[in-house]
C-alpha positions in Angstrom: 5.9 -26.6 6.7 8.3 -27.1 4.4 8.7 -24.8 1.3 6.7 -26.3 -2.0 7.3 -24.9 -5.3 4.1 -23.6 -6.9 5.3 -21.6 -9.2 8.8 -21.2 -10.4 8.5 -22.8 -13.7 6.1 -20.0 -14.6 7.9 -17.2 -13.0 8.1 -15.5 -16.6 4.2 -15.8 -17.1 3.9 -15.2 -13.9 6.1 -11.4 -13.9 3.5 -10.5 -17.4 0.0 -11.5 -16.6 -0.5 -11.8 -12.6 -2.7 -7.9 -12.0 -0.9 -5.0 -10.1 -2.5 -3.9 -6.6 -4.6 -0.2 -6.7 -1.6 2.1 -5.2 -4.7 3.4 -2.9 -4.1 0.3 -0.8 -0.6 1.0 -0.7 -1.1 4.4 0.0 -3.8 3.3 2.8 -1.2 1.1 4.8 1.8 3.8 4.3 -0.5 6.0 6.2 -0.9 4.0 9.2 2.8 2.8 9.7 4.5 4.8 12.2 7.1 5.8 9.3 8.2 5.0 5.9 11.7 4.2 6.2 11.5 0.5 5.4 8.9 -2.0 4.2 9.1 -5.7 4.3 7.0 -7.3 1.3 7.6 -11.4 2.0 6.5 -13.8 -0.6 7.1 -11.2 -3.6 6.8 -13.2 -6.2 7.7 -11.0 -9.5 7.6 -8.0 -7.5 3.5 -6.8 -8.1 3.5 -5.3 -4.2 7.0 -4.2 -4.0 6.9 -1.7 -6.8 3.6 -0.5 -5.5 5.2 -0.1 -1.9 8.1 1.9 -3.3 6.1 4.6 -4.5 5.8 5.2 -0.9 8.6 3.3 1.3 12.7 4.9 1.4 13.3 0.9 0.7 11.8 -2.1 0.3 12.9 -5.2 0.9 11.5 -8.1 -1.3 11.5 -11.5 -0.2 10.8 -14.5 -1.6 11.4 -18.6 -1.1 11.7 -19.0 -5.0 14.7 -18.1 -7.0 13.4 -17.9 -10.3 10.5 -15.9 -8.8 13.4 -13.3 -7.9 15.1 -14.0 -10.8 12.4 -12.6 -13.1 10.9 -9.8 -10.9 10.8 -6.1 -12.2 14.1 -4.3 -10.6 14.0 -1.0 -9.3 16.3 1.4 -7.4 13.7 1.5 -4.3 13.5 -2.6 -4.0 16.1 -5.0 -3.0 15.3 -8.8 -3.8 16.6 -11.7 -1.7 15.6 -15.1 -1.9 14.1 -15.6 1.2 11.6 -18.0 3.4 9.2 -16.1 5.1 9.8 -18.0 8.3 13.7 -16.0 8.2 13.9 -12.6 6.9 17.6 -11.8 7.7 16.4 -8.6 8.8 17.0 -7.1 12.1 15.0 -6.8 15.0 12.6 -3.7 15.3 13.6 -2.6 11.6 10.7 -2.7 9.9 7.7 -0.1 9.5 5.3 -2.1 7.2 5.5 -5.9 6.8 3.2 -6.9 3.8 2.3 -10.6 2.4 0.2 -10.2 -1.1 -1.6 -13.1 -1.8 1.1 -15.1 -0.4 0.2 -16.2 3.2 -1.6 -19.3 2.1 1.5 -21.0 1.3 3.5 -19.7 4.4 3.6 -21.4 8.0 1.5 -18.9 9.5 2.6 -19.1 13.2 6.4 -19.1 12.7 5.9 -16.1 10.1 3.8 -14.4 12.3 6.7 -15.1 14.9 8.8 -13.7 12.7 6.8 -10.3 12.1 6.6 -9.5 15.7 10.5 -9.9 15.8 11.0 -7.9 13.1 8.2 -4.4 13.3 9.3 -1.9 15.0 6.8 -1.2 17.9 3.3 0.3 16.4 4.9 -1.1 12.9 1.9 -2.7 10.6 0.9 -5.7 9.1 -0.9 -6.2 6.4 -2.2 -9.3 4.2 -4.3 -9.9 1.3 -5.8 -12.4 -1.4 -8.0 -12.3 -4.2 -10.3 -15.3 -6.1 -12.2 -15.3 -9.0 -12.2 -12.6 -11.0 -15.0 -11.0 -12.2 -16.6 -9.1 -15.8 -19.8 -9.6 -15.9 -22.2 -12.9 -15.2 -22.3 -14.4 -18.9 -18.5 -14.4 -18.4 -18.2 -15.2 -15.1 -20.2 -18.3 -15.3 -17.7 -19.7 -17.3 -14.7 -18.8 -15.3 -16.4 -20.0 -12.4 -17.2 -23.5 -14.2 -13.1 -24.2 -15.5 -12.3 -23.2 -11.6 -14.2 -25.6 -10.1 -14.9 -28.3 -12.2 -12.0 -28.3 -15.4 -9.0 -27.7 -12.8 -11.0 -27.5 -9.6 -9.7 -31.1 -8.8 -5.8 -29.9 -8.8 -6.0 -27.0 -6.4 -4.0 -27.2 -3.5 -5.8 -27.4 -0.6 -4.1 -24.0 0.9 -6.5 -22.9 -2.2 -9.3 -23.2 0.2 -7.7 -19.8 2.8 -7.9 -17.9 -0.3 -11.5 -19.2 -0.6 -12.5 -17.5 2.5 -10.7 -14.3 1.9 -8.1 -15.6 5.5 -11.1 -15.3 7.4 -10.4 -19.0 8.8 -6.6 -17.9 9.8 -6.4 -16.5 13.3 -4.7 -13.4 12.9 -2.2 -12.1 16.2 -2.4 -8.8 16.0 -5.3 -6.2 16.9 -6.8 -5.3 13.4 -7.4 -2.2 11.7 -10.3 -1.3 9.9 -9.7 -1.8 6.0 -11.8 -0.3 3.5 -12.8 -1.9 0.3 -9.7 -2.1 -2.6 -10.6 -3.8 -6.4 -7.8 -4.3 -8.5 -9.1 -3.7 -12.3 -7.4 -4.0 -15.6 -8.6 -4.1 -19.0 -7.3 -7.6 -20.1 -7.7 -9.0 -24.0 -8.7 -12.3 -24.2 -5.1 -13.9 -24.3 -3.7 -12.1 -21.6 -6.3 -13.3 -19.7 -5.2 -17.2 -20.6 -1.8 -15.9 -20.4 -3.6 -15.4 -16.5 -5.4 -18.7 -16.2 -2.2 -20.5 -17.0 -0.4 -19.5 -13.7 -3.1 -21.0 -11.5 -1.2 -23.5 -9.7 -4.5 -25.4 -10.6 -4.1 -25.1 -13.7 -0.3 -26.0 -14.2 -0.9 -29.3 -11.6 -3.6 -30.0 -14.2 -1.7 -29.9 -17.7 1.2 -32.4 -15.6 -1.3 -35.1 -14.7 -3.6 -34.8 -18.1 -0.7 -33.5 -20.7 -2.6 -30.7 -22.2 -3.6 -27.1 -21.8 -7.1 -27.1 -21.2 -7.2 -23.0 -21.3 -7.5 -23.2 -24.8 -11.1 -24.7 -24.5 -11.7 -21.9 -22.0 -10.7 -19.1 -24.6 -13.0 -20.5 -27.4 -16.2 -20.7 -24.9 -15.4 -17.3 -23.7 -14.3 -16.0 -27.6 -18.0 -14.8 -28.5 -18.4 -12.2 -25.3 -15.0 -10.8 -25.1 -14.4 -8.7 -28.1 -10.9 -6.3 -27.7 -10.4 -6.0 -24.3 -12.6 -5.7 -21.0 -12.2 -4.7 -18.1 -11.4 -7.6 -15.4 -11.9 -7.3 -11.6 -10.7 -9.0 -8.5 -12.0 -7.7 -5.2 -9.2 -7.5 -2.3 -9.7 -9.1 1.0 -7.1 -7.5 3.1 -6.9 -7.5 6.6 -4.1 -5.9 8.3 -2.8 -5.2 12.1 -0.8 -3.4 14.6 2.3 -4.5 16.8 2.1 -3.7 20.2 3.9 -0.5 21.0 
């Protein structure tokens, strides 16, 4: 699989309105590495994961195929960016405590990554992935998201869309698994940082090419009369995570 660029020409929008992860998940998987020396976090993005990692991880290595993505993530003295594939880390063998992929797998070629992971973990070392879908306020609301996600851009998703779908379920996964509890990310979001939001869906990007217009504007009038200020916006995390042989 070669390397398809989602998302660089909104790495700015992508650095301000994509949600940060709970630290409790971050303090969850720091817990059952065998140390916290280094942590790999591979398809980066802006950086959401890494900062949350170095709260907890000596150094963190941030890795991502996208240059802009790197370009506009959020520096900090913990976490070292590199552009990246997540096929070739460039980091040494048995280095890594914690190797983490944040709603990134989808795009990846999952066997040679996973390849790459066991080369990399140090022996009882941890990996952990995760996605989220549709966010969620309440039903009036949600309705409406649901509706622009399926049938307004629901034509321009990718079709790695559909892993995300089904939370990696459908992905075999090579590594005996570790029982996850349940992690929500929640924010309080005003009405245009939520389109701010909505307009890095890949979606929704592919959708204003082919068409020439935005249609999150229509979405943000329908949704106008039940948002008021701010409210607080959820996405359930569907994490599942695994331990290298020692």
């Amino acid at each position: 699989m070669s390397f398809r660029n989602h998302f660089s020409g909104a790495a700015a929008a992508y650095a301000t309105f994509r949600p940060h992860y709970p630290d409790a998940l971050f303090a969850f998987l720091a817990a059952h590495a065998p140390g916290r020396a280094l942590a790999w976090d591979c398809g980066t993005g802006s950086g959401q994961a890494a900062l949350g990692l170095a709260r907890h991880y000596t150094r963190v290595l941030a890795t991502d195929a996208s240059a802009d993505q790197i370009a506009h993530a959020t520096p900090h003295s913990g976490v070292e960016y590199r552009v990246a594939t997540a096929e070739r880390s460039g980091l040494a063998d048995r280095s890594v405590d914690l190797v983490t992929a944040a709603q990134a797998l989808h795009w990846f070629d999952t066997h040679a990554f996973f390849d790459e992971v066991r080369r990399v973990l140090v022996p009882g070392g941890v990996l952990a992935v995760w996605c989220y879908n549709l966010l969620e306020v309440e039903p009036s609301i949600d309705r409406v998201v649901r509706r622009f996600y399926t049938d307004t851009v629901g034509p321009f998703w990718p079709a790695e869309r559909r892993l995300v779908e089904t939370g990696y379920r459908t992905i075999a996964f090579p590594f005996p698994e570790l029982p996850v509890p349940a992690f929500t990310m929640e924010h309080a979001m005003t009405l245009s940082q939520l389109g701010g939001y909505v307009r890095t869906w890949s979606a929704t990007m592919r959708y204003v090419e082919a068409r020439g217009h935005d249609p999150v504007d229509a979405l943000l009038e329908e949704l106008a009369p039940y948002w008021g200020d701010a409210r607080l916006t959820r996405w359930p995390l569907a994490v599942r995570a695994g331990r290298q042989a020692v």
